[in-house]
Every structure is written in C-alpha cells, then in structure tokens.
C-alpha positions in Angstrom: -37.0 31.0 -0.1 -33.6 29.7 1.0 -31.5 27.9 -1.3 -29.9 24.5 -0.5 -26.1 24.5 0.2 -24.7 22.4 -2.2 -21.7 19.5 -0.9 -18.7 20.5 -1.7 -17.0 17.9 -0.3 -15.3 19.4 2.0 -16.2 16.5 4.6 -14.2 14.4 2.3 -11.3 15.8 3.3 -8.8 14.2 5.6 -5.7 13.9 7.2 -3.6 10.9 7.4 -0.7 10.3 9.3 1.2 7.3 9.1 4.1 5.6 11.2 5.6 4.4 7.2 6.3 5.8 3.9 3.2 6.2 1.6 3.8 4.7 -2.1 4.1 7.2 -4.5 1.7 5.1 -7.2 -1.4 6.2 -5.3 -1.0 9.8 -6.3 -1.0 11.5 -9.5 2.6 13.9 -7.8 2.8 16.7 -9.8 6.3 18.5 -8.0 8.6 16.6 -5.4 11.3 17.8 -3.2 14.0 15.6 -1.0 15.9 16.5 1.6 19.2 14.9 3.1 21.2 16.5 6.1 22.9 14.6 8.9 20.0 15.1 11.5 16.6 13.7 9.4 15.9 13.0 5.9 12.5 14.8 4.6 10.4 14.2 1.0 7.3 15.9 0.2 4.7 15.6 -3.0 1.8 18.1 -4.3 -0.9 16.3 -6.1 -4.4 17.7 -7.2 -6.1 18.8 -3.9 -3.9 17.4 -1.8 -0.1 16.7 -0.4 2.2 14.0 0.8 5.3 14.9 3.4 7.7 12.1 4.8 10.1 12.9 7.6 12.6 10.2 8.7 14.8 10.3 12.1 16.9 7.7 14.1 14.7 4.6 12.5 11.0 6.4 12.7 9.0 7.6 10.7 6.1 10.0 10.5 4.1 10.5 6.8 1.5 13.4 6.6 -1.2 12.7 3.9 -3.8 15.2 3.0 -6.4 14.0 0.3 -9.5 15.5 -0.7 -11.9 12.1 -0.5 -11.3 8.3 0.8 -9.0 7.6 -1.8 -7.7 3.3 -1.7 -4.9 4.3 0.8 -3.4 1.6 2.9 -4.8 0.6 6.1 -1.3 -0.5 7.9 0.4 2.1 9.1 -2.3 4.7 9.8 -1.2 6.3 13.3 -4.5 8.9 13.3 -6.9 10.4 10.5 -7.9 14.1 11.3 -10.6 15.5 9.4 -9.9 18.4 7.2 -13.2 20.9 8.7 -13.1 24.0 10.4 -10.4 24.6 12.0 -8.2 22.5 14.4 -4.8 21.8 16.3 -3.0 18.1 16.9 0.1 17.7 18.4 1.8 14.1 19.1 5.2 13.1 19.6 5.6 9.5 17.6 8.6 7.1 18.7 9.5 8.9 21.0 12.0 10.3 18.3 9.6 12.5 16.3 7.4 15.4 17.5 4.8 16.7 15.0 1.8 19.8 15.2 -0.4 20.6 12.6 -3.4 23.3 12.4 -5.6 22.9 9.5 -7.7 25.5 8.9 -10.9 25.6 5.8 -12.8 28.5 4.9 -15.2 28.7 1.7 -14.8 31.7 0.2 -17.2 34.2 -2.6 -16.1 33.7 -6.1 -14.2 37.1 -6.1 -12.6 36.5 -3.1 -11.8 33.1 -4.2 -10.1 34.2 -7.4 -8.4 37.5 -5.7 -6.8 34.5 -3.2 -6.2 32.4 -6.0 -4.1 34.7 -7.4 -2.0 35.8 -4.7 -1.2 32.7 -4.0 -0.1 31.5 -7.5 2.1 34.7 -7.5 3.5 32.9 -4.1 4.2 29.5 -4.9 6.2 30.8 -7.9 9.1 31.0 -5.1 11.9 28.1 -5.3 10.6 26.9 -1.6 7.4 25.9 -2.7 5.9 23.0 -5.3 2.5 23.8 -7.4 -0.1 22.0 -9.4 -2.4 23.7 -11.5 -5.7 22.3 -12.5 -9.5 23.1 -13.2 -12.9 21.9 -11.6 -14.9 20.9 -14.1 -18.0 21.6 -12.5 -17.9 25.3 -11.9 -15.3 26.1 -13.9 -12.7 27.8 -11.3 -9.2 26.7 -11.2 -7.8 24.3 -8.3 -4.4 25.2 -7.5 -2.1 23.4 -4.9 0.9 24.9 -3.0 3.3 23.2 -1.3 6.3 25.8 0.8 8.7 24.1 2.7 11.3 25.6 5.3 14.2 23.5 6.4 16.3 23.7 9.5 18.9 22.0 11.3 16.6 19.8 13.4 13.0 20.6 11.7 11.0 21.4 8.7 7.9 23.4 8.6 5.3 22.8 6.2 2.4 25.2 4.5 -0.2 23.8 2.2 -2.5 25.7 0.5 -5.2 23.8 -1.5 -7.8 25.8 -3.1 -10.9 23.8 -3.7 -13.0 25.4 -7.5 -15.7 22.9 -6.2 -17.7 25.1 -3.5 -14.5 28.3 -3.8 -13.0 26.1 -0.7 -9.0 26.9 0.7 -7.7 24.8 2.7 -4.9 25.2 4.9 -2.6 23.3 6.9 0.7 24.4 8.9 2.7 21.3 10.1 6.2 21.3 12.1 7.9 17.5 11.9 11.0 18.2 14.7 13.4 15.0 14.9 14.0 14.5 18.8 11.4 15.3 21.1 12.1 18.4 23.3 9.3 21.4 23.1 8.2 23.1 19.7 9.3 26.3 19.6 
C-alpha cells in the first residue's frame, strides 16, 4: 500500500516581480539591507519563507517578491508571477534600463538531509552579506530558516535565497542578477 503524498504547499509558492516598490506593511521583515552608490540604489527584506529585493536605476524599477502562498499583495504593478516548482530560468530586461535573470530551483528533501542542510546553511548566513530569520513549523516540528546573501558591484547585485520549508523538509532556492543598463549578463 502506497501512502498519499501530503501538500506541502509548495504550489503556493511564487514569484512576483513588480515594475514599483512593494510596501513594507505586508510582510512581517525580519533583517533589511540598503544600498546607495552612484550607479543604482538596492533594498532587500527576509521574512518567514520568503524575501523582498528592490533595485532602482535612471527612474525604473524592478521589485522581486518571493512568498510562500497568495498573500493580499497588490495587483498594480505586477510585471510577471513565476511559480516557485521545480526548477526554472527567466530572463527580461524591464525599461529598457534594467536587465534581471533568476533560476529558482525546489527540491524536498529526507528529514536528515533536511536538518544536515539546515545546518550548513545557518552556519552560512551567519556571514555579514547575508540577512536570516529563524522560525519553527508547527506542524512537523522542524525549523524554517530564511537566508538572504547579497553581492554588490559597481553596476549589479546578485542575489541568493535560501528558504527551507519544515512543512514537507522543502528548500527552496533562487539566484537572481538585477544589472542597471541593459548590455549582456555576464
């Protein structure tokens, strides 16, 4: 006899990508980071299961959203929704001002290799380039932990998210580059 697969809800997972800034009342942010230089200015939030990046250049504007379910987001704004399964490559150039790419990649894991991850990774995100909240599912009992690393550059930043999921041992991870201008990603 088989057993069922239980939802984890990892349908319910999405990213959004807006052509605004995303209010910061809609999430509860648990670590924030700005950045200024002369080129683009960059802010980006870790919530439970999810993150919120805005990168601003020459009047335009590009917000990556991930969230683990439809949370009451606003509708204006939204260039695309990508959802968050398996794994995946987008690439757009927004403005004409703005290039972004993005991979998202999930994978459930076994409870071991879920914690022996888990782990690793909180050892990681204790590095000053990365924001991290802590929490616990309160179904199975694991610990949910988001990480948030960020590296800046003269004309880019590159983004890493790493959410792990206690509901169904789930990681999910994206890898985004937000380049002001629009020549080729390198």
């Amino acid at each position: 006899m088989t057993t069922p697969q239980r939802d984890t809800g990892l349908q319910s997972y999405q990213m959004l990508l807006y052509r605004t800034p995303v209010h910061p009342e809609f999430f509860k942010i648990g670590g924030r980071h700005h950045v200024q230089l002369a080129n683009y200015e960059f802010e980006a939030w870790v919530h439970p299961g999810g993150h919120t990046v805005r990168f601003e250049y020459d009047g335009a504007t590009v917000t990556e959203v991930v969230v683990p379910e439809a949370m009451e987001l606003p509708d204006r704004g939204v260039l695309t929704t990508i959802p968050c399964v398996g794994e995946k490559d987008f690439e757009e150039v927004y403005s004409e001002r703005i290039s972004f790419v993005t991979s998202i990649q999930t994978e459930t894991l076994s409870e071991h290799l879920y914690m022996g991850s888990y782990r690793e990774m909180l050892e990681h995100g204790g590095s000053e380039d990365c924001l991290v909240v802590r929490g616990e599912d309160p179904t199975t009992g694991l610990p949910d932990l988001s990480v948030l690393e960020l590296q800046r550059y003269a004309d880019q930043i590159h983004v890493q998210s790493y959410h792990f999921i206690g509901d169904g041992a789930m990681v999910l991870r994206t890898q985004s580059i937000l380049q002001a201008g629009t020549h080729p990603m390198e």
